[in-house]
N, C-alpha and C positions, 0 to 999 in steps of 0.2 A: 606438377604431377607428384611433388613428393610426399602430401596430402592424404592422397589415392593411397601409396600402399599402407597410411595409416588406418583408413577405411578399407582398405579389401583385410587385413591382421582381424581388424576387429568382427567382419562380415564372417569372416571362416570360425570364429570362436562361437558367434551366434547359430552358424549353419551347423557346427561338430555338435553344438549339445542338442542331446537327445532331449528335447522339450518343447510341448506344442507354445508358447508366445511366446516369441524370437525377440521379442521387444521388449519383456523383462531383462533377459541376457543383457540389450543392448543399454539398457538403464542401468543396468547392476553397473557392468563394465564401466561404461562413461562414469559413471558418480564415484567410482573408484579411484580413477584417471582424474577427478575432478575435484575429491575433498581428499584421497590419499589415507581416510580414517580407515579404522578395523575393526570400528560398531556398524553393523548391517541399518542400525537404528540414524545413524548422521548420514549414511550414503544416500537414502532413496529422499528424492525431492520431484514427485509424479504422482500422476492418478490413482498410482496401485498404492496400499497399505504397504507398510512396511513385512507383514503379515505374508505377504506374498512371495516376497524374498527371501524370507525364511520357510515358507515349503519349497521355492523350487530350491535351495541346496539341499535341504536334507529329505527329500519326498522322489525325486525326481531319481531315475535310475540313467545314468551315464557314469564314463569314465573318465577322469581327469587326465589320466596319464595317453590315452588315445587323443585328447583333445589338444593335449601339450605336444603329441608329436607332430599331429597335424598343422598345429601354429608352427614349429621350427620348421617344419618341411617348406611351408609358403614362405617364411619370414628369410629365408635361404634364396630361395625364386625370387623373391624382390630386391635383396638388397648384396647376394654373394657376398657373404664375408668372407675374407681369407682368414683361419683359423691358426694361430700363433703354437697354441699348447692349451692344456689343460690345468685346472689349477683348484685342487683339493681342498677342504679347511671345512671346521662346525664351529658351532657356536650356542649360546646357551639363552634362551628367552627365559627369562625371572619371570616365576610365579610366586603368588601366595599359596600356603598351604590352605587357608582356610574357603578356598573355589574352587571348586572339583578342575582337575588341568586334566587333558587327553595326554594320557603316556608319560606323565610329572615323575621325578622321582626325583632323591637327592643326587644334585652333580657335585663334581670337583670343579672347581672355578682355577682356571689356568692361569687366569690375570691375574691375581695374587695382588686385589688391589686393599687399599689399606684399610677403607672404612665397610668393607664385606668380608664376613666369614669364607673360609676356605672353601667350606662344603655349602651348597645354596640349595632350595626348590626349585626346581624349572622343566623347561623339556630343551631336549639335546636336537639341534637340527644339522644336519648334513648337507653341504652345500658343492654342487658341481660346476666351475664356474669356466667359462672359455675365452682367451687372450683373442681379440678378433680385428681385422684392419676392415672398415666401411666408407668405401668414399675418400681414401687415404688417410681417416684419421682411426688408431688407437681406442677399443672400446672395448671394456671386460662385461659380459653379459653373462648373467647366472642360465645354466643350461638344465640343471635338476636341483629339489630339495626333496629331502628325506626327513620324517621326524622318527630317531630313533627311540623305539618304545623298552619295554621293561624286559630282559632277557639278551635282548639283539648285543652283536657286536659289532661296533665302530669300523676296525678292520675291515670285517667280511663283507661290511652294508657299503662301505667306499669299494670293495673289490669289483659287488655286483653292478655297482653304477657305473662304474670305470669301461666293465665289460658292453654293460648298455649302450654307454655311449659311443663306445668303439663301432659297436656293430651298428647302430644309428648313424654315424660317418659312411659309411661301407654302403650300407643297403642305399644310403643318396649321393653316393659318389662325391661324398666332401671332402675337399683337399685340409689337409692336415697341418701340412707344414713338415717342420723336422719331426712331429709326434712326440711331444715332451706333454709329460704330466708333474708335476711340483704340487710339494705340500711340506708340512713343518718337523719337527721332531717327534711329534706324537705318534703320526702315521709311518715312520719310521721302520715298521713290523716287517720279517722274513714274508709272508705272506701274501702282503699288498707290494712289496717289491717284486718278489720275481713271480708274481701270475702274471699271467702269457693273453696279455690282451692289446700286444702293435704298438705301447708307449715307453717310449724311454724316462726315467725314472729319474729327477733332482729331486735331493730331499737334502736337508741340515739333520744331524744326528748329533749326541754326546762328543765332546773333542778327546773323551781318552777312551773311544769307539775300541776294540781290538782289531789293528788292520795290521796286515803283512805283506814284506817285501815276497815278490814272486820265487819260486825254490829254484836254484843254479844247479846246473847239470852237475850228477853224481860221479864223484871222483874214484872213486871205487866200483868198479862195475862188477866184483865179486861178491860184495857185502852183500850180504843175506837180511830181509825184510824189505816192507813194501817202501814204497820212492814216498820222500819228504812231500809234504800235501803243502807247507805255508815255509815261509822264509823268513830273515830276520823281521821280530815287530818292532814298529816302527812307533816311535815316539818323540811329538813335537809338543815340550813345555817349555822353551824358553823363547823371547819374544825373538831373538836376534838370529836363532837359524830360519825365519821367515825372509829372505834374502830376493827376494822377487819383489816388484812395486810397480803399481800403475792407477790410472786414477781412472776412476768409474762414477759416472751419474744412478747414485742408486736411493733408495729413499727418500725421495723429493731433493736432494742434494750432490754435490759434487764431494766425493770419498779419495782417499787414497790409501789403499790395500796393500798392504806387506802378506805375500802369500809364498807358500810350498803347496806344490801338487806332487804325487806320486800314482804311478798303477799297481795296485797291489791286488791283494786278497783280504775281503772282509767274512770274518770268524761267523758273526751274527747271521750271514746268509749263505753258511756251507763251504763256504770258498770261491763265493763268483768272485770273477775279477773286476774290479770297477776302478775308477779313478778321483780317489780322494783330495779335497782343496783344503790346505788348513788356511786359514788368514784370519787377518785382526786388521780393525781399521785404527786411523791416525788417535781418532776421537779415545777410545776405549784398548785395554789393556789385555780383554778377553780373548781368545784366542775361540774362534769358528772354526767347525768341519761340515763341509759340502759336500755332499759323494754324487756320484752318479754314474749310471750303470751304461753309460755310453762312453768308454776308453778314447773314443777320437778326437772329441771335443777338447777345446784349449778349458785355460784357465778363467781366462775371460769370458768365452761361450758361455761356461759352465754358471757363475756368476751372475753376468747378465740375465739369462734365462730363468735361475732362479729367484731374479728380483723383479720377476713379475708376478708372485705370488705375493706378494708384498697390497697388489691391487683390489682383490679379494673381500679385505679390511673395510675400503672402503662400499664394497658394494653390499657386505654386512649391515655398515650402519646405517646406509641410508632406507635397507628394508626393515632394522627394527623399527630407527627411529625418527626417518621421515615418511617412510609408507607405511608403519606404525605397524609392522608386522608382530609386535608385542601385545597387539590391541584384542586379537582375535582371539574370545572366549567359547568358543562351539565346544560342547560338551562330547559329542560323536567323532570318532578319529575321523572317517569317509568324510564328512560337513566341513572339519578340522581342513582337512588335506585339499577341498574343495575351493574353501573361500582363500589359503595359502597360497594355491595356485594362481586364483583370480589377482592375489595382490601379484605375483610373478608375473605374470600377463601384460599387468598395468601397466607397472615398473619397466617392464623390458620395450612395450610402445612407448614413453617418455623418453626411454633414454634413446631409443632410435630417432624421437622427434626432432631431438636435439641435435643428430648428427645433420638428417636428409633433410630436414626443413629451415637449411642453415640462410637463404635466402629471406626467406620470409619472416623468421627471427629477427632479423640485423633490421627488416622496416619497421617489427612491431615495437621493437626497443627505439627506434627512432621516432617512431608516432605516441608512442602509450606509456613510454619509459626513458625517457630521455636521460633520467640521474643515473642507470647504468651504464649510462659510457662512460671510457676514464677518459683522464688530460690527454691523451696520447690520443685517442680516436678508438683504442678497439674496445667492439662491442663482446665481453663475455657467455659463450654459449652454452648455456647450463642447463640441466634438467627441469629446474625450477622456473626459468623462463618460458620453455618448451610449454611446460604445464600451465603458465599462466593462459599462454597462447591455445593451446589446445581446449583447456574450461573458456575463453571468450567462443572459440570456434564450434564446439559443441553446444555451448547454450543458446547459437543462434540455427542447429538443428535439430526438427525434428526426427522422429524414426521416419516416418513415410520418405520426406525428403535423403536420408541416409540411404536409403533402400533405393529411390533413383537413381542418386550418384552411385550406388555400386554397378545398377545395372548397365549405368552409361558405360563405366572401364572395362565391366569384361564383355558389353558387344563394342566399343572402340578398338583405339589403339593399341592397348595394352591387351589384348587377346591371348588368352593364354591357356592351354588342352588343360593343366595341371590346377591353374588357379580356377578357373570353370568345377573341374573335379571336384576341389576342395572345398568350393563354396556350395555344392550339393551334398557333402560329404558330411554324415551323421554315425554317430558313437554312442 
């Protein structure tokens, strides 16, 4: 069955778009899932021209953003993931200047890496991404992108998604978790901290941040003027008042952390009270600050938690530069945000493949790939498996026959008022 809700994902993406042949849909998709390119020109391998696939993105009137809620709403119903936290971050797709880019401008480049100028060409994309348990294993799945265009602010464009998302959780009754959102130093802004949308807030910030010790009751109860608003500040630059130790699994590695926590008052957001981590690992000399605007949490929670934003990175690279999310030249922002989606769609049935169709993997690596097992016996379950697995299994379907097997699932077993709905559900 675990197949099925590969095919019912993809049935509800063909039924949401508003367009009379449901069977280009299902060719775009599949060819997506199947070469991972970001030329519409290497995806189509069928009847139709290639011609065809480029009017329906950009001729065809629907909305991507109703289509993408519709797949989360089902993709929820199949698989319940328990939801960890949230986890904020952008990132920068390299253009040339001389091909017209949707929303191009000059960025600052954060990696500061050696053989790239500071400032580059590109477009700025916004990534909303969700910590999630399926089937008991660990899976960070991208929940929204945004391409910020010329004018927009980073800030406010994370504020409004944050909100979306929240109320998206809410209207389907998704469990949460503790409701942590995490993101890096940049995001760091009064504004995206305390807007009032249900998430409690890890972030890393500057280590000589301005934080204060809370103000001690007034000794003088005659003194004239208003009551102290911050208390002693607080400053941690020597390595050895870090006086606290313990060892944490963080960055693909085992750490040990010399840390100081305080509850204070930070300057930067008026005077909420939050609870600052300063720490330095064994490795490095640097001294980090952690804040977060949840005082209960230990120092450990607070850590942990935010090293799962760490995760993010990797689901960056694998949509620039194995689903080749770099690739896509549509000159029209709507076609732009269109076929981005499509590769998010892809992306996120693969990496599902991976988890639920963990059976059927471990034969196909046994029958069709036997030098991926190690000395030891276990078989690796990877995305890129998944995929090989799924292009053998879709090349040996047609649409007519896809259009069968959905129908068999939702008059079967798997009957379902909602998946029914969805798969009559047009945007």
């Amino acid at each position: 069955m675990e197949f099925y809700n590969v095919l019912i994902l993809i049935k509800v993406i063909c039924d949401s778009v508003r367009y009379t042949n449901s069977e280009i849909i299902y060719l775009f998709l599949t060819g997506l899932i199947n070469t991972k390119s970001g030329h519409v020109t290497k995806i189509f391998n069928s009847k139709y021209h290639f011609t065809t696939f480029y009017k329906f993105l950009e001729v065809s009137k629907w909305s991507y953003l109703k289509v993408h809620e519709r797949f989360f709403q089902t993709l929820i119903q199949l698989f319940r993931p328990g939801i960890k936290g949230l986890i904020i971050d952008d990132f920068i797709n390299y253009r040339s200047r001389k091909k017209t880019t949707v929303k191009g401008k000059l960025q600052y480049d954060h990696s500061h890496k050696v053989n790239r100028s500071p400032y580059v060409w590109g477009q700025n994309i916004l990534i909303v991404a969700a910590e999630t348990s399926i089937m008991g294993l660990d899976l960070t799945l991208p929940v929204m992108l945004k391409l910020v265009g010329k004018g927009q602010n980073k800030i406010d464009v994370a504020v409004d998604l944050l909100k979306l998302t929240q109320r998206f959780f809410e209207l389907n009754n998704i469990e949460t978790g503790d409701k942590i959102a995490t993101f890096d130093a940049f995001f760091a802004k009064k504004k995206l901290i305390l807007s009032k949308c249900g998430f409690t807030k890890i972030f890393q910030t500057r280590h000589d941040t301005a934080l204060f010790e809370l103000p001690g009751p007034c000794r003088d109860k005659h003194k004239k003027g208003p009551k102290r608003k911050y208390g002693k500040k607080i400053s941690v630059k020597l390595k050895r008042k870090l006086k606290g130790t313990f060892k944490i699994n963080i960055y693909g590695k085992e750490h040990v952390i010399h840390y100081k926590d305080y509850v204070c008052k930070a300057r930067f957001l008026g005077g909420q009270v939050v609870r600052a981590l300063y720490l330095t690992f064994d490795d490095f000399d640097r001294i980090h600050l952690v804040v977060s605007t949840d005082i209960r949490l230990t120092a450990l929670e607070i850590l942990s938690k935010y090293s799962m934003r760490f995760k993010v990175e990797h689901i960056i690279n694998q949509l620039k530069n194995s689903f080749f999310l770099k690739e896509i030249w549509m000159q029209n922002p709507k076609t732009y945000c269109r076929m981005m989606y499509f590769k998010l769609w892809s992306f996120v049935i693969t990496q599902l493949s991976a988890v639920s169709m963990r059976p059927v993997i471990v034969n196909y690596v046994k029958e069709q790939m036997p030098w991926r097992i190690k000395p030891n016996g276990i078989i690796p379950l990877t995305a890129g498996i998944a995929q090989n697995l799924l292009k053998a299994l879709f090349g040996l379907m047609s649409y007519q026959s896809f259009l069968s097997k959905v129908l068999v699932i939702t008059s079967g077993p798997l009957n379902n008022k909602f998946l029914r709905h969805s798969i009559n559900f047009r945007c």
